[in-house]
C-alpha positions in Angstrom: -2.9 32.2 -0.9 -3.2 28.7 1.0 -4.1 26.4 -1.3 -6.4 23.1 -0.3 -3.7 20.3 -0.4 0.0 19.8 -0.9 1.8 16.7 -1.8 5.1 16.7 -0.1 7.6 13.8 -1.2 10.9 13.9 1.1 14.1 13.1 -0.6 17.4 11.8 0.8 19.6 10.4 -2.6 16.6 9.0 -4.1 17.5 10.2 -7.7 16.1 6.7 -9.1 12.5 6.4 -6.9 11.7 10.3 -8.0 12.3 9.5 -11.6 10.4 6.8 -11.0 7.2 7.2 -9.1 7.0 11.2 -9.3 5.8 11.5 -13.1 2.2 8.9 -11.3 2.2 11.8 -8.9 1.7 14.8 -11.1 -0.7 12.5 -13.4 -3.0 12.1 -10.6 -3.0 14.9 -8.8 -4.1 17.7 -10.7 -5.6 19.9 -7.8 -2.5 19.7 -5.2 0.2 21.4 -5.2 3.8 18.9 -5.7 6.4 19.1 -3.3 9.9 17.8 -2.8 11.6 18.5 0.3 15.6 17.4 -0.3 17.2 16.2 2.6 20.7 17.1 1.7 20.5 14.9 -1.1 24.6 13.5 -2.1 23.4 12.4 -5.6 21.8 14.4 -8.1 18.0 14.8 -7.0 17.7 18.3 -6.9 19.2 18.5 -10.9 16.9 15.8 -11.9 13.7 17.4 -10.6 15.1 21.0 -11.9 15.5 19.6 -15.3 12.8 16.8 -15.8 10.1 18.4 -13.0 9.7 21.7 -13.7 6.9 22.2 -11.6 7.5 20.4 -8.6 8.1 22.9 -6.2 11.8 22.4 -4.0 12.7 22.8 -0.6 16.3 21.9 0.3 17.0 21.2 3.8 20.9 22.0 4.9 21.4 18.3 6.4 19.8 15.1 6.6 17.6 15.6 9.6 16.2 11.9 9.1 12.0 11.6 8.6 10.7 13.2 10.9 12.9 16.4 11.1 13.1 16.4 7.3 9.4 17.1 7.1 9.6 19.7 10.2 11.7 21.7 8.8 10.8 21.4 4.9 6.7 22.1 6.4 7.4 25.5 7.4 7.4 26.2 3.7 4.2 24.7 2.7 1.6 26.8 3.2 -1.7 24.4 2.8 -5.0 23.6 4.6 -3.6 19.7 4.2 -0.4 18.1 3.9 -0.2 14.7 2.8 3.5 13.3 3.3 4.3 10.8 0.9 7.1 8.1 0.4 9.0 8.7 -3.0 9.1 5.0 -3.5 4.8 5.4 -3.8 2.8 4.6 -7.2 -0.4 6.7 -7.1 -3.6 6.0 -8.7 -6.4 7.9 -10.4 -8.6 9.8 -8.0 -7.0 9.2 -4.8 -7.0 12.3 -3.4 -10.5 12.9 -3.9 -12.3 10.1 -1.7 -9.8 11.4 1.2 -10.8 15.4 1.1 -14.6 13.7 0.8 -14.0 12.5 4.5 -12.5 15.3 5.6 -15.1 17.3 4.9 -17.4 14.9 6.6 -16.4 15.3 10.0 -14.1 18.5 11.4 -13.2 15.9 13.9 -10.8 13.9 11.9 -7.2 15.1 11.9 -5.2 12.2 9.7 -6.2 9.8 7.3 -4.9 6.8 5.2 -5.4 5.2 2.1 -5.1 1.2 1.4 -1.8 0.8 0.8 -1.0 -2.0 -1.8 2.3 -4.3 -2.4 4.1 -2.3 -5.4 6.1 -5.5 -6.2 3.0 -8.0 -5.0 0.4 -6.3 -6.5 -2.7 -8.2 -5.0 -1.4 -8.3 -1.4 -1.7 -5.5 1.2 2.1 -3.7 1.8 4.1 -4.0 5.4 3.8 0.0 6.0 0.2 0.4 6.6 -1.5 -1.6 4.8 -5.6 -0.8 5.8 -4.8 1.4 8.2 -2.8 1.2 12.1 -4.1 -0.3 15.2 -2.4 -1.0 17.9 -2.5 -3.9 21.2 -2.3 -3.8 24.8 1.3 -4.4 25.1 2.3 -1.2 22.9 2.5 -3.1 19.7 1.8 -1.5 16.9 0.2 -3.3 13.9 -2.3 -3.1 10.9 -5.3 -4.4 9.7 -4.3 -6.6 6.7 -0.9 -7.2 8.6 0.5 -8.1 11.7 4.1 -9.3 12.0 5.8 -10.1 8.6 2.6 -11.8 7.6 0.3 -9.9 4.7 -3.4 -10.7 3.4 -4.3 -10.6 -0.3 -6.6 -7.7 -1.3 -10.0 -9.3 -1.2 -12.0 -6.3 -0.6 -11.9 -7.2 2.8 -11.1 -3.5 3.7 -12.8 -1.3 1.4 -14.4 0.4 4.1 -13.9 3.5 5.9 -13.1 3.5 9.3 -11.4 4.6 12.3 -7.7 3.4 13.5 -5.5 4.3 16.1 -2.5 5.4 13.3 -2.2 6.4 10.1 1.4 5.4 8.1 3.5 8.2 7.0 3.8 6.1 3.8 0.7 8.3 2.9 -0.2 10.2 5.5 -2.9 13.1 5.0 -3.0 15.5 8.1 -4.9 19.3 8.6 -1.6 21.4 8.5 -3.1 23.2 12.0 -3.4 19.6 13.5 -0.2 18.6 12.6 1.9 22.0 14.1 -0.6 21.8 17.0 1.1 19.1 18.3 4.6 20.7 17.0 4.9 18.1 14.6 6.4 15.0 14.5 8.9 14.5 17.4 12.5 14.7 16.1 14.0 12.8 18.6 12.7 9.7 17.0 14.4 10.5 13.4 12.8 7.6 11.2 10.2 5.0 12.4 7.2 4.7 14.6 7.2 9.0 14.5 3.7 8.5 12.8 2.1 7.2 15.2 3.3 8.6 18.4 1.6 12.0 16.3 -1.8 10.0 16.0 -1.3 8.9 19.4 -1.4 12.4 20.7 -4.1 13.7 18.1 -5.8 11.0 19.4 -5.2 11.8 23.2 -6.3 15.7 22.6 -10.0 14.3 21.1 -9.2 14.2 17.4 -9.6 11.2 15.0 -7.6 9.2 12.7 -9.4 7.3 9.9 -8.5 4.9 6.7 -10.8 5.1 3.7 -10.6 2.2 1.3 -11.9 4.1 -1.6 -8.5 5.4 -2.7 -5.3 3.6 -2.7 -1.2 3.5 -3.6 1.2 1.0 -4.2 4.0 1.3 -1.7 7.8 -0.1 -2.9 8.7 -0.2 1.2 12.2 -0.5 2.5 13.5 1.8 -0.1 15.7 3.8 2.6 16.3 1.4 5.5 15.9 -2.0 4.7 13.1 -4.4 6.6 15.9 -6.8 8.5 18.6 -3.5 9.0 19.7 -3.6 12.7 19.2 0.2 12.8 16.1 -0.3 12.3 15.4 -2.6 15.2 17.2 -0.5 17.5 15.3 2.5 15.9 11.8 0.8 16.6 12.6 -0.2 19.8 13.5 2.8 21.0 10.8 5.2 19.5 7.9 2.5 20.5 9.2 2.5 24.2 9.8 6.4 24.4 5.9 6.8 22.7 4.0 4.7 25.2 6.0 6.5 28.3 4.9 10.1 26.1 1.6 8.6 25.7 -0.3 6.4 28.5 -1.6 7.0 31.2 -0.7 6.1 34.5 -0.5 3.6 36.4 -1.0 1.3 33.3 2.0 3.2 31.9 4.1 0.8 34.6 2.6 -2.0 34.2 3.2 -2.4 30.6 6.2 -1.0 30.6 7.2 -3.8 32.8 5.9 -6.5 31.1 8.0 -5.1 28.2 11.2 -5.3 29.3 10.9 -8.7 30.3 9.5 -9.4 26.4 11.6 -7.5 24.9 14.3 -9.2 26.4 13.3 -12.5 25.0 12.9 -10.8 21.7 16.7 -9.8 21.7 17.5 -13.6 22.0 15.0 -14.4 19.2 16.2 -11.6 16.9 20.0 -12.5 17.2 19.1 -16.6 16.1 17.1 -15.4 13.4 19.0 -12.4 12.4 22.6 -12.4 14.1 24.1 -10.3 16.7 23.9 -7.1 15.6 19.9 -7.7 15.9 20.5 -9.1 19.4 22.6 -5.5 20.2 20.0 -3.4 18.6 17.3 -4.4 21.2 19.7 -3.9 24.1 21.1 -0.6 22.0 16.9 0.9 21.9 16.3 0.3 25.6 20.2 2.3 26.4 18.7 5.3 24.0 15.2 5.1 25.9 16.6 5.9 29.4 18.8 8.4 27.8 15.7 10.0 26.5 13.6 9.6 29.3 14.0 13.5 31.2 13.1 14.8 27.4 10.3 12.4 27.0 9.2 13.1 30.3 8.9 17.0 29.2 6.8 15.7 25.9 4.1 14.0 27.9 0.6 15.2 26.9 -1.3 16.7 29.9 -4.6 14.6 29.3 -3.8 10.9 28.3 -6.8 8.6 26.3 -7.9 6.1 29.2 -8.2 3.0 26.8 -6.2 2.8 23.8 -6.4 -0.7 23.6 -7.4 -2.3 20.0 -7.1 -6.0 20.5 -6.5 -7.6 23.1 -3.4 -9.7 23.8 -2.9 -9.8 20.3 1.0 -10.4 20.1 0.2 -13.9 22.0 -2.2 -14.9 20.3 -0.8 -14.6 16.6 2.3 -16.7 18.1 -0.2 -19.6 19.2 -2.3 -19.9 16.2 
């Protein structure tokens, strides 16, 4: 029997952030269904939830197929009406699963949704990965309400609405399991980083919504697998942000902006290597390589019907470097 939700948690040697944040999970989530999907773990995961989480249900994949494959292949076990894919390194809090399946039911239109996501470590401040929910700017930026760059708000209440965005994170991402296989999931290519919302992107472009509710949120560690200045994962965002707009927008804006890119991207590369080093510089030059390579398999991907106007805020980038 299907049941309503599933909580799926995907693992790669996180031994220490299942012991730590799974016991808030099954506290709080009394009518889901708990999940771990094991990406090949080298440490000893699996043993740890055998012993200590009895009830946690376990899908081991046979390698490390990165995020987004990880939760392709460990999905096809989870037989639910909603999947919400959760970070291990994420606190829960009382009731917030309920406020989300309250908006689901509210419009059959809505495909994905997000809750505030909260600093674990700066408790009063809104956390990089999400924060109140995705938007995204002209130039194929992506970005969040409550953050934009490396710059955070504090939780004022500010964002205790519910509303809809262009992209929910895959921090704490709650999808309709037929939306999400619709679209074949997320695209492996991509392994870890932007994955999310090149899915929302093409919800989005087949007439679906994505929304944020600020009536439940988490506390999100962030940067527990990759860390915030790796080089891997410059070369890893470059690469997936470029490959989603070419998936993603329509022409002829598609050339246009993908123009203007490469000419800001390039001065990025010179600003990541002073403030970084080389390998930072490298990583932009290495994204852009792995694009072309990708572009006859992109090309393959792109929806048949792209959304006319995706744009959020206009030139936002420029503007938050001339404040």
């Amino acid at each position: 029997m299907k049941s309503k939700i599933a909580v799926i948690i995907l693992n790669w040697n996180g031994k220490s952030w299942l012991e730590k944040f799974l016991p808030s999970v099954l506290k709080y989530s009394d009518d889901a269904e708990i999940y771990v999907i094991d990406n090949a773990s080298t440490d000893e995961s699996v043993e740890i939830l055998q012993k200590y989480f009895p009830s946690v249900k376990i899908i081991i994949n046979d390698k490390n197929y990165g995020f987004a494959g990880g939760y392709n292949e460990g999905l096809k076990q989870v037989d639910a009406e909603i999947y919400c894919i959760l970070n291990s390194d994420v606190e829960v809090t009382e009731n917030w699963i309920l406020p989300v399946l309250n908006l689901f039911e509210t419009n059959p239109s809505i495909a994905a949704i997000q809750p505030k996501i909260l600093s674990y470590n700066n408790r009063e401040y809104f956390e990089f990965a999400g924060a109140a929910g995705g938007l995204i700017d002209n130039l194929g930026y992506p970005y969040c309400r409550g953050r934009i760059f490396d710059d955070v708000e504090k939780d004022l209440g500010q964002y205790n609405d519910e509303t809809e965005i262009f992209w929910a994170s895959g921090c704490c991402l709650f999808i309709r399991s037929e939306d999400f296989w619709e679209q074949k999931g997320f695209d492996e290519r991509f392994f870890a980083h932007q994955e999310e919302i090149d899915l929302c992107w093409r919800l989005i472009n087949t007439g679906k919504k994505i929304y944020y509710t600020g009536k439940s949120h988490v506390y999100h560690v962030g940067g527990g697998t990759l860390n915030k200045q790796s080089a891997q994962k410059t070369f890893l965002n470059i690469r997936n942000n470029l490959s989603m707009m070419l998936k993603n927008l329509p022409f002829p804006k598609l050339i246009v902006i993908l123009f203007l890119r490469m000419l800001l991207d390039g001065v990025a590369s010179f600003y990541f290597g002073i403030k970084n080093g080389f390998p930072h510089f490298w990583a932009v030059a290495r994204g852009h390589y792995g694009f072309y390579t990708q572009i006859p398999g992109t090309l393959k991907r792109r929806q048949k019907f792209q959304k006319e106007n995706y744009f959020q805020t206009k030139w936002l980038i420029f503007k938050h470097f001339l404040k």
